[in-house]
N, C-alpha and C positions, 0 to 999 in steps of 0.2 A: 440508432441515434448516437450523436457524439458521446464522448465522456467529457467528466469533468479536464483531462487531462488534454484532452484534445482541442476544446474552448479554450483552456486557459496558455495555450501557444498561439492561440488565434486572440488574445485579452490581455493587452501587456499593461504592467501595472496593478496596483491594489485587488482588484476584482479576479485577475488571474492567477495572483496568487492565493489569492482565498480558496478560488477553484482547485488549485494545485494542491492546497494544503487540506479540505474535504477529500481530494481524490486518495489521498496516500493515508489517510485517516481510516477510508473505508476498506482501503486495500488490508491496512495491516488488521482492522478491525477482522475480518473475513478469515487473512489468516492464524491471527490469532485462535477463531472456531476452528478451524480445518487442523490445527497442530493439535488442540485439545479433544475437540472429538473425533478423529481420524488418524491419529499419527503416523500408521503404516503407509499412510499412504500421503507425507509430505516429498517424500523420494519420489513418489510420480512426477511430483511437479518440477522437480531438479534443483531440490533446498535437501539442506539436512538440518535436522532439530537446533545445530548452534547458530547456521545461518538465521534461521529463524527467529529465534530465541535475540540474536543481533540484530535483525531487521524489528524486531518491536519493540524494542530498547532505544529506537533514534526516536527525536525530537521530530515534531510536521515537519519544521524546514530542512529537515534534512532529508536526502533521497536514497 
């Protein structure tokens, strides 16, 4: 099934970015658990703990 991210390039306007901004909401929600309860294994994914730590620190509108 789509994502949110993938509707909201096909939804231009208000609705798409709502979409956009749930998607990167849940994204960083997700890795927010996976840095906490997993940390050894944020490296798999190809982040390190300050990218991280950077990436949960922006605002929805930002990417």
């Amino acid at each position: 099934p789509p994502t949110g991210a993938d509707l909201a390039e096909h939804r231009p306007g208000l609705f798409g970015l709502l979409l956009a901004w749930g998607e990167r909401a849940r994204f960083r929600e997700e890795l927010a658990t996976k840095a906490r309860d997993t940390p050894h294994l944020v490296g798999d994914i190809g982040l390190t703990m300050d990218q991280v730590r950077d990436e949960l620190a922006k605002p929805l509108w930002r990417r």
